[in-house]
N, C-alpha and C positions, 0 to 999 in steps of 0.2 A: 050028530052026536050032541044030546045035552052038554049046555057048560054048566062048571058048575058055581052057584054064587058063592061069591066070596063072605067071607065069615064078618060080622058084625061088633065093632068094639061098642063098650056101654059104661056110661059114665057112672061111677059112685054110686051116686042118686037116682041111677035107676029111670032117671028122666026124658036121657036123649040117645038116641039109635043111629051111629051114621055109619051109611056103608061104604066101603074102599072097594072100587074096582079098577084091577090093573086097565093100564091104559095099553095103548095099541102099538105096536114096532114104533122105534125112531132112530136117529143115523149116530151110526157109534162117531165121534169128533174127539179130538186131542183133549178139547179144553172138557167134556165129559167125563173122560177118563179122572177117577178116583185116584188118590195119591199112592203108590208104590210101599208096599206096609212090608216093613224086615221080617224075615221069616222067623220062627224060633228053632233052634238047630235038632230040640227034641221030637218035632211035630213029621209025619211020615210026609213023603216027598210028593209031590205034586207033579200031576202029567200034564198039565199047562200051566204057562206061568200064573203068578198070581193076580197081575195085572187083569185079566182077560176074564177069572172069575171075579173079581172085584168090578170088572164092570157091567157082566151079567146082571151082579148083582145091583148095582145102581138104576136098575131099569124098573126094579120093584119098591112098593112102597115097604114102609117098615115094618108095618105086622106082617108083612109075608116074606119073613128074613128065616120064621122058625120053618116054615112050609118047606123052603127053600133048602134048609138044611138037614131034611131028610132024603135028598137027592141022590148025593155019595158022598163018601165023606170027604172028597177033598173041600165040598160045598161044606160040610160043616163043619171042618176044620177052617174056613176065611171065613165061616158066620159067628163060629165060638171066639175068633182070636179075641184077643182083648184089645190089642193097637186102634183094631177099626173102632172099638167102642170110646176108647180115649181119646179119638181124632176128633169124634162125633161132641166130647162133651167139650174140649177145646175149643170147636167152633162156638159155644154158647157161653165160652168163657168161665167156666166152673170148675175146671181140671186143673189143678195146681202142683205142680210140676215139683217143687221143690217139695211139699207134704206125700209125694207120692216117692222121691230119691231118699227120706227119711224110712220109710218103711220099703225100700228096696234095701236098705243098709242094714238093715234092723232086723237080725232072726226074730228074736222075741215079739217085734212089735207086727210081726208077719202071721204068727200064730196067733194072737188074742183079735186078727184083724176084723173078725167076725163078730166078736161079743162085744168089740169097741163102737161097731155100727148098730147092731140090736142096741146097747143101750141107750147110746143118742136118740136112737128114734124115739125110743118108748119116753123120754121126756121130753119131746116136742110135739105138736100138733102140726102136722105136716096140711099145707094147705096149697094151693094154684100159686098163692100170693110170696109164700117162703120157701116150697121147693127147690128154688137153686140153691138157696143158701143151706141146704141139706144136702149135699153132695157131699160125698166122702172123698177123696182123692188116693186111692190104694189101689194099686197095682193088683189082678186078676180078680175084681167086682167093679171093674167098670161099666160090663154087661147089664147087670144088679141095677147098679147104679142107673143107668138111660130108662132101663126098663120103669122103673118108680116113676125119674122122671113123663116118660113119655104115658102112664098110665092116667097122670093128673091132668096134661096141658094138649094130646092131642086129642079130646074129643072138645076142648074149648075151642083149638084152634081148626079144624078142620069144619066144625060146627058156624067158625066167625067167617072163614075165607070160603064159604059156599058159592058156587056160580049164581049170576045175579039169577039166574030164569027159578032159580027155587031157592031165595035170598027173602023171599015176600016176610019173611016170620022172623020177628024182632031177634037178633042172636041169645044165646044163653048165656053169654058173659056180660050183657045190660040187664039180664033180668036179674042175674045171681049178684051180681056185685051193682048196688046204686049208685051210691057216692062218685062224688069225680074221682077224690083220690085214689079206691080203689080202682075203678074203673083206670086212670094211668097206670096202677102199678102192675094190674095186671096183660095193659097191652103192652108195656114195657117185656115183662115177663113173656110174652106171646111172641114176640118180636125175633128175643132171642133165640126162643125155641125151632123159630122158623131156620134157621140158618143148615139144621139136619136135617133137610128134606133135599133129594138128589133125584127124583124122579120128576116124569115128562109136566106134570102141575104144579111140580113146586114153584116155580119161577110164576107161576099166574096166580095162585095163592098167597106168595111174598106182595104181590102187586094189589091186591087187593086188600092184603091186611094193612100196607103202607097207606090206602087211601082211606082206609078208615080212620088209622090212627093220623092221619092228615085232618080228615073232616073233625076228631074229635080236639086236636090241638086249635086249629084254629078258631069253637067254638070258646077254646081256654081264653085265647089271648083278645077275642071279642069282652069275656069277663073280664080280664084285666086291665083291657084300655078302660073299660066303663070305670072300672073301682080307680083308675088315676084319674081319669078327669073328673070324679065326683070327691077326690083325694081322701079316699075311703084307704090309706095305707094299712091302716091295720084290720081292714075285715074284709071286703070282696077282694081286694088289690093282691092281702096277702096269701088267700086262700089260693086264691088261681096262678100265682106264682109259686105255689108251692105244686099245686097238679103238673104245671108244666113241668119243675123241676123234677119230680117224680119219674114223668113221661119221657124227656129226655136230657137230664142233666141241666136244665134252666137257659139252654143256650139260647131258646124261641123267646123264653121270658125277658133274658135280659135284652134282646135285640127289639121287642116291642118296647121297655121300657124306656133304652135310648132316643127311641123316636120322639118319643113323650119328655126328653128331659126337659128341665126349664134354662138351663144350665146353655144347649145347642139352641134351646131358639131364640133366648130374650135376650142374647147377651151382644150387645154392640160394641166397635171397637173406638178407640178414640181417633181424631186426623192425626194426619202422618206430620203434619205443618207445626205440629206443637212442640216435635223434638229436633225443632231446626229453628236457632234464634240467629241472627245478626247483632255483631258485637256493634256498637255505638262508635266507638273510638277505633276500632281498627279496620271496622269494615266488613270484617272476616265471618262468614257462617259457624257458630259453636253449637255443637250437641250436645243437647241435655234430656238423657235416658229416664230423667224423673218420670215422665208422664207412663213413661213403658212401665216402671216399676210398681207407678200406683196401679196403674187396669190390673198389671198382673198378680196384686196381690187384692182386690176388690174380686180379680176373679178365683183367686185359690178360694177367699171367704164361696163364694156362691159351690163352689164345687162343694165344701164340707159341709153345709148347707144339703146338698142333694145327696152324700154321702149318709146324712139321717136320714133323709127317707128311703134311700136305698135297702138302710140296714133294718128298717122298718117292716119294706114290704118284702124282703129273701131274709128274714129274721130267722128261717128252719136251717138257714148251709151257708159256712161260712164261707166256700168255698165259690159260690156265686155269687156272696155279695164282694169278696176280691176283684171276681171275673167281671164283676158292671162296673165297680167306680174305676179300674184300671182302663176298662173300654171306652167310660165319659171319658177320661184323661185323654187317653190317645186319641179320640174323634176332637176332641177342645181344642189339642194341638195341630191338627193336621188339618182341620177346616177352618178354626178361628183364628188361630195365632198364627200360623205357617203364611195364610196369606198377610195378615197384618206385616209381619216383620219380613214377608218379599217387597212388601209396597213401603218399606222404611228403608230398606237395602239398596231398591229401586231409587226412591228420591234421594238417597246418600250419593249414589253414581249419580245423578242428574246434576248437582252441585256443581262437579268436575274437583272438588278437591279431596285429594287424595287422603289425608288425614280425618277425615269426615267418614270418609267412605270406610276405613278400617273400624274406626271405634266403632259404627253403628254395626258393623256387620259379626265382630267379637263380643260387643256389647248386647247383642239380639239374643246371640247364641248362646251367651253364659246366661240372661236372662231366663230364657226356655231349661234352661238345666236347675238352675238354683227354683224356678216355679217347679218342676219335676219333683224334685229334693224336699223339698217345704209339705209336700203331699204326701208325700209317702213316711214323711219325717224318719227315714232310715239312709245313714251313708252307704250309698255302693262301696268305699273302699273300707268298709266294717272291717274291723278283724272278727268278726264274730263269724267262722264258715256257715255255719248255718242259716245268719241271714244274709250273707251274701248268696248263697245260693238259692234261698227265696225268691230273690226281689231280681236274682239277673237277668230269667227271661223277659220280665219287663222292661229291665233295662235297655236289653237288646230291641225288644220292638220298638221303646220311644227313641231311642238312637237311631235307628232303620228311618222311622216317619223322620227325625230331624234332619239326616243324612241326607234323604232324597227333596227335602224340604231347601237345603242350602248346597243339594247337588252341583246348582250351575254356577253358582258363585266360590266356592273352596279354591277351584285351581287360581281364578281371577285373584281371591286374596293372597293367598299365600305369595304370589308372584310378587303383588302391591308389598305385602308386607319386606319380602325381602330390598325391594327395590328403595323403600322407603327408610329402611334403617340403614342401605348404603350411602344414602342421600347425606341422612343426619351424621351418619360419623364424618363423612369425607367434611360435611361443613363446619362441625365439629373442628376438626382436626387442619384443615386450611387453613381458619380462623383463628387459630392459636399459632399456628406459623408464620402471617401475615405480621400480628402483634406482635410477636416475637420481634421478625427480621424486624418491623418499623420499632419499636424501642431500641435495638439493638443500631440501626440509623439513626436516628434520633439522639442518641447518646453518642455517636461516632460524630454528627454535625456539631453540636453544644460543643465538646472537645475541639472540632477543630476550627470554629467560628471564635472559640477562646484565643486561641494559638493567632487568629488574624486579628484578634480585637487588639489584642496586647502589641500585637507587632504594629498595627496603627498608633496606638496612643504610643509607643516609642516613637515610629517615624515623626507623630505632627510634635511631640514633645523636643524633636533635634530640630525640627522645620520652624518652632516656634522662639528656640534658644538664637537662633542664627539672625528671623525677624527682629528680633530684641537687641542683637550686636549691632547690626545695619542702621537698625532708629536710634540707637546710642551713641554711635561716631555721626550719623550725620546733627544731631543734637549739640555733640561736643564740639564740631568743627564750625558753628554758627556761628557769627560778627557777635558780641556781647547788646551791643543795642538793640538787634533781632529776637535775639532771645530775652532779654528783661527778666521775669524772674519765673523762672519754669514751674515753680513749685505751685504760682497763683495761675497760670495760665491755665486753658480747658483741655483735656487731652485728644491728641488728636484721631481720626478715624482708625488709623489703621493702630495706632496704642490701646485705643478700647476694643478691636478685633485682636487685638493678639491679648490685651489681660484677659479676654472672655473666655477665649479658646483654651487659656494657660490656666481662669480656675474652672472651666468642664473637663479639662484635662485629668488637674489634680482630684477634683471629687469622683470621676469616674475607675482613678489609680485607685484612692484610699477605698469607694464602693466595692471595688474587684475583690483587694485583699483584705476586708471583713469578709466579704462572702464566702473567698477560697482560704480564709486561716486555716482549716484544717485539711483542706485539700488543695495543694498549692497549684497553680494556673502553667500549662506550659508556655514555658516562654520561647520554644524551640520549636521545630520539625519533628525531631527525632522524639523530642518529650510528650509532644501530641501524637503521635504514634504508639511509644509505650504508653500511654497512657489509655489510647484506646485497648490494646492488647490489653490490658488488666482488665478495663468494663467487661472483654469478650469474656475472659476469665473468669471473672467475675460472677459471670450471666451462665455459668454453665447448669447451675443447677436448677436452672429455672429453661432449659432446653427441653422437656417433656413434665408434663404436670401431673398430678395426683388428679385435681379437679377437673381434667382433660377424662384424666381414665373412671373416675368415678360417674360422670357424665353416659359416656360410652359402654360404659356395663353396666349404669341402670337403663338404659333405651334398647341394649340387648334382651335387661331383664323383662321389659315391660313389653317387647315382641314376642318374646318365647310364651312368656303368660299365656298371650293372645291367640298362638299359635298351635298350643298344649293344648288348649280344648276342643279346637280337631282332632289331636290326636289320639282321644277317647274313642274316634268313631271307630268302626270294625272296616275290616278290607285295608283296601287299596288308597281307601282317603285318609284313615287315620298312617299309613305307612307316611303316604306322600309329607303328610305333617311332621312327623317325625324325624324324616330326612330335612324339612323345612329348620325344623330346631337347630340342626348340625349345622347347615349353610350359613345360618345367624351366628352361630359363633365361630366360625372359622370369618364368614366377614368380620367380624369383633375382633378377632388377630392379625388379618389383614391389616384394616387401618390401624389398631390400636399397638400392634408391634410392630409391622414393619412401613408404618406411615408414619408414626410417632416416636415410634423409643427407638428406632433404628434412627432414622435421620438426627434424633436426640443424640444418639450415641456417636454416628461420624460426626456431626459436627463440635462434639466435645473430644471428639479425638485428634482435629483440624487444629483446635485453640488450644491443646496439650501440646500439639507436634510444634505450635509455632510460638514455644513457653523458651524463656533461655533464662536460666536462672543466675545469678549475681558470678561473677567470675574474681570478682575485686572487692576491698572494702569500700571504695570508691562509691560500688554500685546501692548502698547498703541505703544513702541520704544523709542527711544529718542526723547527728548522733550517736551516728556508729552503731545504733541497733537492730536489729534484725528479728524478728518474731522469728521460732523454733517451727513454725509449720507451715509448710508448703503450700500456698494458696490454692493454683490448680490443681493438686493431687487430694489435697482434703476436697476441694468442692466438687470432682471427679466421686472421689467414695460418697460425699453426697448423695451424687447424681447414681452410682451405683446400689444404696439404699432404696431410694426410692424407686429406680427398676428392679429390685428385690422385693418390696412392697408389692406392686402391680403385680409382680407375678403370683404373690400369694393371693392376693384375690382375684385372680382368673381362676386359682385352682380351685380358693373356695366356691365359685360363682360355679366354675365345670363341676364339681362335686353335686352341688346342690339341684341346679338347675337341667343338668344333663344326664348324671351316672345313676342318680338316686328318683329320678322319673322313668330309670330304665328307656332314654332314647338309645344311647351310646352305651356298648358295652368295650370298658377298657381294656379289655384284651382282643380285639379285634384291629388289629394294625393298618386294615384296610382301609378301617373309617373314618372318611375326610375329617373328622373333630378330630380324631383321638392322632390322624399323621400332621393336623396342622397343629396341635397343641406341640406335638414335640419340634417341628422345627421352631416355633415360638421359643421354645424353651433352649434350641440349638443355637437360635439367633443371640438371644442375651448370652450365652454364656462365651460366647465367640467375643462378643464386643464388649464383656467384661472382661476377659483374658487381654488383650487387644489394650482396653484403657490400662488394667494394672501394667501390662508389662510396660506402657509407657509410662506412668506416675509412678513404676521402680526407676526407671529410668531419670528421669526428675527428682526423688527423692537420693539417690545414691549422687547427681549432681550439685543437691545443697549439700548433701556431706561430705564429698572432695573441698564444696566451698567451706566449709564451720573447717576440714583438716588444714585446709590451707591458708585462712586465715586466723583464728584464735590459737594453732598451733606457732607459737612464737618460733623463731629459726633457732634459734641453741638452747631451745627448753631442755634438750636432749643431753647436750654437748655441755653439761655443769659437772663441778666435783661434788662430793658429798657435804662440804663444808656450806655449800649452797644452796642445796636443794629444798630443802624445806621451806627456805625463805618463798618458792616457787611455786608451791601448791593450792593446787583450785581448790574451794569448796567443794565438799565429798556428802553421799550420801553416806550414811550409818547404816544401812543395808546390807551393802554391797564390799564399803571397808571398813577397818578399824580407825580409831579416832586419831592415831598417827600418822599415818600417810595414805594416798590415795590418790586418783583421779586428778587428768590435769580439764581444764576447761574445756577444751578442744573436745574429748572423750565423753565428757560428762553431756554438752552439745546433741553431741552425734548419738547418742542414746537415748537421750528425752526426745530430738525431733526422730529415730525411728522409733519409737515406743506411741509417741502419739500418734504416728499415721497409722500403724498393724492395729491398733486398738478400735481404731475405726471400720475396721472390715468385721470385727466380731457382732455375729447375731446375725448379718445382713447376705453371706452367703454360706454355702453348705461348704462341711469341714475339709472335702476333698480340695475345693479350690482354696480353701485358707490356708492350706495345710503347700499345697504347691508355689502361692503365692510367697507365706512366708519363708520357705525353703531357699525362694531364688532370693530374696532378701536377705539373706544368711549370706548365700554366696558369694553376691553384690558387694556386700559390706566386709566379706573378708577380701575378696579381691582388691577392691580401695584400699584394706587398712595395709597389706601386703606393701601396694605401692608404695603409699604413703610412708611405709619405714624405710623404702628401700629408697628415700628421697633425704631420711636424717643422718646425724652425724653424732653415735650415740657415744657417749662417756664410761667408763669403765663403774668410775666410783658411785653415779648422782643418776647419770640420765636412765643407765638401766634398770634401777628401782625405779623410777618414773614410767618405764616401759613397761614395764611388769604388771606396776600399777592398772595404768592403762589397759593393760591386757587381760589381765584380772577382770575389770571391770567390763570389757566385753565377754567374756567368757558366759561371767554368772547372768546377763544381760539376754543371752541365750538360752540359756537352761533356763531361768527364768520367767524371761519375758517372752520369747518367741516360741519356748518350749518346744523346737525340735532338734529329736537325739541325733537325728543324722547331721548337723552341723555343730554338732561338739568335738568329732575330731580334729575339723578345720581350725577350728580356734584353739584346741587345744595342741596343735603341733606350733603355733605361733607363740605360745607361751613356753613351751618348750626351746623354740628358736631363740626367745628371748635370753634363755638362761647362759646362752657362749657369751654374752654381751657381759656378765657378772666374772667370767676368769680373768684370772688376773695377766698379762702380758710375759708374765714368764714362767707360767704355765701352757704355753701357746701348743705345743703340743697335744694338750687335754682337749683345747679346740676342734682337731680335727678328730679326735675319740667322739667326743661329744656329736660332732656334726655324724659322725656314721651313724651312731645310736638313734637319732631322729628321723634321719632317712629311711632305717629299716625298722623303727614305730609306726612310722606313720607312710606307708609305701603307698604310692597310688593318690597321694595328697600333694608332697613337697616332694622336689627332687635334689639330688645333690649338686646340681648346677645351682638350681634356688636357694638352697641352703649356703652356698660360699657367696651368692648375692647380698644376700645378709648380712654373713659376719663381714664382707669388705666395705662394710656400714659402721666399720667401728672405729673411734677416734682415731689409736693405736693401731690400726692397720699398717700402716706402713713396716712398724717393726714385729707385728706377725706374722707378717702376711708370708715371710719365707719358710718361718719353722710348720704354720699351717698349710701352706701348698707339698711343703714334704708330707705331713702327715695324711694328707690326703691323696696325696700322686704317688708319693714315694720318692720323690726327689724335688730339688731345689730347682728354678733355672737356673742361679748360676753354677750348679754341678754339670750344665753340661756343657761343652767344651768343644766345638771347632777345629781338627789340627789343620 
């Protein structure tokens, strides 16, 4: 049986004849099989599935799709669908998905979709060259659509991918198109086309046309070397970087350019020996990065340099001349620089010193970023979104080359670095306790070297009186002839060894006491003793230093710096850095809190606990006066200032340095910074609690002392005819210009005014607010005692109490400003007022004393309250009518029979 030939497509022009014959059985395979096309639910049902005619179908070439679909119609319902026509123009990239969901949306734009395509056409010239770009994207003319196209580009391409054995005859896409450019734009074009061919030659066709557009690229990039090395940028160079770029997006172009740059061949690096000097004087290896910073900025110049001629010869697409200087850069850095700065890292470790090794290796690396930066003259951390999302992917690759460029060294540093900043704090922080304890010796020697000096020049002073008596009787008891006349005679050895002795003596008394006039020498044990006690006291606020911690948290800062710029990398190296940040500041509160301001703080708790303050006037010295402020308790709030300082700048430093670089995020409890920051924070306020409640302690003990000494014993116990003559100086504040405040009162209010004032600004309100609460307390509980120790007057002393009490009151409200110990004080001036009845009113007494008790419940009791009034001159003869009024009877009402 004749077969019969297969039908003939004919190009345009009429020119070229080529014939399709189906090819012969081949084996149906998985990866053969055509992709699974949704059915439409209005189309009649099919007696095999659809898969099985779709792949019948793929066994034929494409002009015999129409043949094929006169079979039956389930064949040409899979040859008309439209999916398979849409798949087909997808593969060649032309089918625009979102233009085609626009007019699936769109009734209106569904019915004009026909005149919408007619009129396009008719104002373009559809040619080989711009056919893709004539696709229409519309939902049921996709068929349409392939058909156009495949009537332009398969008799080119079937015509160029001929079998070699009848290949002899030049193609007709070098004869029709001359030019290179055309001739790229059109195998470009071909290329694509290739992709919807699924029959048994397509794959030998695709192969053949790849080698051509191989033989034809490589003749490009033959032109283009020639036009660089003749440095013809602007005529052959840029002609044939424009055909390649046609042909295939310039990727060949720019990869032949780079071979060519001058940039990777000419460029040399400088020795490694020139950023490693020897100090003269110390000995010591120092680096100096300068030499790194000139190459790298001699080499930015060469790179901008080759970025003209780049822009010279890709002057048609911006978009490849981006793609080659980005390429220079990243080849710059990964073949020139990457080794340079391993073989600097390299001799940094060969040194063996540690401090070496870091800067060069932080030092290399910020260099390679800041040269990155200067080239691109754009911040990655732009706020501009749009150019940070330009420039990231580059980011990321030169990050990636730097990454694996300082892969092997990152863990080595970071390790160095932590170990290194432990190093310097611990030394740091040693070395200021060393100085410390040796002044703090040193001053405890002087003191007690004084105490044996003095007790010497007494001993030889009574050793040399006694020499003097001895040579004086044996002188007086001489025969008169023996002695002749003494006054002429020479003195004898042992009279010129004791005047010698007797004036080194004296000039060494009178040197002492110029030197110690304002700080007089002890001449005792016990006075060299107290007297160290005061140095330690003394010295307490210089037990942790400012200059310590500002030390310590710039050598943090200047790790983290170093440290932070790993942490730019992506992955697991930038994480590891990140966590490195956090270990550096939890070391930094390591030593700097609980190696410094902790041991600061027991030891200033040691020299408070072992403080005793004056018990006598005795203890006062000469003069009888006494300064109003507690030395230890003030140099303690000192000392607690300046741990209130330190802390504010740890939180600025963790602010800055930690929370606002996004390592540490504060609300995560887990994170070693953010649980060591708050025990940091636990520790000071423990061992601020801790010191106040002892310098309350301390201070309520000078004011038992200021009660018990400037409180004269019968200030109290005066008539009214008296009193006034008795009165302290008064503030105008607090009373009127006729009576007021006795000394004592006035005392105890200026020394606790001046220590509470001292804690304002330096801690937070809660603890100032606790503090001065217990001091409120403290101080009424003294003053409680303290009356229940007078012997108060009816007429004189209890204005005088009142006074006083008065003056504590507003003292409160005032100056301590809290309301919760105004009832305490105010039931004491209340107490005050039985001390004003008169003796025969005694009975009002005990009215008076209920009224108080059930004012003020849960303060004073009625046992306290008859403590009190048997505080009163005239107690004896109230004491009966007042125990009635209180009990209900008298003792002597009751009666024994």
């Amino acid at each position: 049986m004749p077969t019969k030939s297969p039908p003939t497509t004919t190009l345009s022009s009429g020119e070229l004849q080529v014939g399709l014959r189906p090819s012969g059985p081949r084996r149906l395979t998985s990866s053969s099989l055509p992709p699974i096309l949704p059915a439409s639910p209005d189309k009649e049902r099919l007696l095999l599935p659809a898969v099985l005619y779709q792949a019948i179908l793929s066994y034929l070439p494409l002009n015999q799709y129409v043949a094929c679909a006169q079979v039956s119609r389930a064949f040409r319902q899979i040859v008309y669908d439209d999916a398979g026509w849409i798949d087909r123009l997808r593969k060649m990239k032309v089918w625009d998905d979102a233009v085609a969901a626009s007019f699936q949306s769109d009734a209106a734009k569904r019915r004009n979709a026909r005149s919408i395509i007619t009129k396009d056409l008719a104002l373009k010239k559809i040619t080989p060259l711009n056919v893709l770009e004539t696709v229409h994207s519309i939902p049921g003319y996709a068929r349409h659509e392939f058909a156009r196209l495949y009537k332009l580009l398969a008799p080119l391409y079937l015509d160029l991918t001929r079998p070699a054995r009848v290949a002899h005859l030049e193609p007709q896409v070098f004869k029709i198109y001359r030019t290179p450019e055309l001739q790229a734009l059109v195998l470009r074009t071909l290329t694509q086309f290739s992709y919807v061919f699924t029959d048994d030659d397509a794959d030998d066709r695709r192969q053949r046309l790849y080698g051509i557009t191989e033989i034809f690229e490589n003749a490009a990039i033959r032109e283009l070397e020639t036009g660089l090395d003749a440095q013809d940028y602007d005529g052959r160079a840029r002609r044939y970087a424009t055909v390649l770029t046609m042909l295939n997006g310039g990727n060949t172009a720019v990869q032949a350019y780079i071979q060519r740059s001058k940039v990777l061949l000419s460029t040399v690096t400088p020795g490694t020996s020139m950023c490693f000097q020897v100090d003269e004087k110390s000995g010591q290896i120092q680096v100096d990065l300068a030499p790194v910073k000139t190459f790298l900025g001699h080499l930015s110049d060469d790179i901008l340099k080759e970025e003209t001629i780049v822009r010279k010869v890709f002057s048609t697409d911006r978009a490849v001349i981006e793609k080659a200087t980005l390429l220079i850069i990243e080849r710059v850095i990964e073949d020139i620089l990457g080794d340079y700065c391993l073989a600097l890292v390299d001799r940094s470790h060969e040194t063996g010193s540690i401090d070496v090794y870091l800067q060069v290796v932080s030092g290399t690396y910020e260099a390679l970023l800041q040269f990155v930066y200067s080239l691109l003259l754009e911040d990655p951390d732009s706020d501009d979104k749009a150019v940070r999302e330009a420039i990231r992917p580059f980011h990321l690759s030169v990050h990636a080359i730097i990454d694996r460029i300082y892969e092997q060294h990152v863990d080595l540093y970071l390790q160095e670095e932590l170990d290194r900043f432990r190093a310097k704090c611990d030394g740091e922080v040693s070395r200021f306790d060393r100085r410390a304890a040796q002044q703090e010796q040193e001053q405890e020697i002087i003191l007690r070297n004084k105490f044996r000096e003095m007790a010497n020049i007494q001993d030889s002073s009574s050793a040399e009186k006694f020499d003097f008596l001895t040579s004086f009787k044996k002188v007086l008891f001489l025969p008169v002839v023996a002695i002749g006349n003494p006054v002429m005679q020479a003195s004898s050895p042992s009279s010129r060894a004791s005047s010698s002795m007797r004036d080194d003596a004296s000039e060494r008394l009178s040197a002492q006491a110029s030197a110690t006039s304002k700080d007089p020498l002890p001449s005792t044990e016990l006075a060299a003793n107290a007297a160290i006690l005061n140095s330690r006291l003394a010295s307490i606020r210089n037990l942790f230093s400012l200059e310590v911690a500002l030390d310590l948290i710039q050598a943090a800062r200047e790790s983290i710096e170093r440290t932070a710029l790993f942490a730019m990398l992506e992955g697991q190296t930038g994480e590891e850095a990140k966590e490195q940040c956090q270990l550096i500041f939890t070391a930094l509160l390591e030593f700097l809190g609980f190696r410094h301001i902790q041991t600061g703080f027991e030891r200033a708790l040691g020299h408070l606990t072992e403080y005793r303050p004056p018990t006598t006037a005795s203890d006062e010295g000469e003069g009888g006066e006494r300064p109003q402020q507690v030395e230890p308790l003030v140099t303690f709030l000192e000392l607690v200032n300046v741990g209130d300082l330190i802390q504010q700048m740890v939180d600025v430093f963790y602010e800055k340095e930690l929370i606002s670089r996004k390592f540490v995020d504060r609300t995560d409890f887990l994170s070693p910074a953010v649980k060591e920051k708050r025990r940091f924070e636990q520790m000071l306020d423990e061992h601020v609690a801790l010191g106040l409640n002892r310098g309350i302690d301390v201070l309520i003990e000078q004011v038992n002392y200021f009660l018990a000494t400037y409180q004269k014993p019968n200030e109290f116990n005066i008539n009214s005819d008296s009193a006034n003559g008795n009165l302290a100086a008064h503030d105008a504040h607090f009373f009127d210009s006729r009576i007021g405040p006795t000394e004592a009162a006035v005392k105890v209010v200026n020394t606790v005014a001046s220590h509470t004032k001292l804690l304002n600004g330096s801690t937070d309100k809660t603890t100032l607010d606790v503090f001065l609460q217990e001091v409120g307390l403290r101080l009424y509980n003294s003053l409680g005692k303290h009356i229940k120790r007078q012997t108060i007057a009816v007429d004189g002393g209890a204005v005088l109490l009142i006074s006083d009490l008065n003056y504590y009151y507003r003292f409160v409200e005032t100056g301590l400003r809290q309301r919760q110990l105004l009832p305490y004080f105010a039931a004491l001036r209340e107490i005050a007022q039985l001390y004003l009845i008169d003796a025969k009113s005694a009975r009002e007494i005990g009215m008076v004393m209920s009224d108080v008790v059930q004012n003020f419940a849960g303060i004073v009791t009625a046992e306290e309250v008859l403590e009190y009034v048997q505080r009163r001159a005239d107690w004896i003869q109230v004491k009966r009518a007042v125990e009635k009024a209180v009990y209900g009877l008298g003792l002597t009402d009751c009666l024994v029979m």
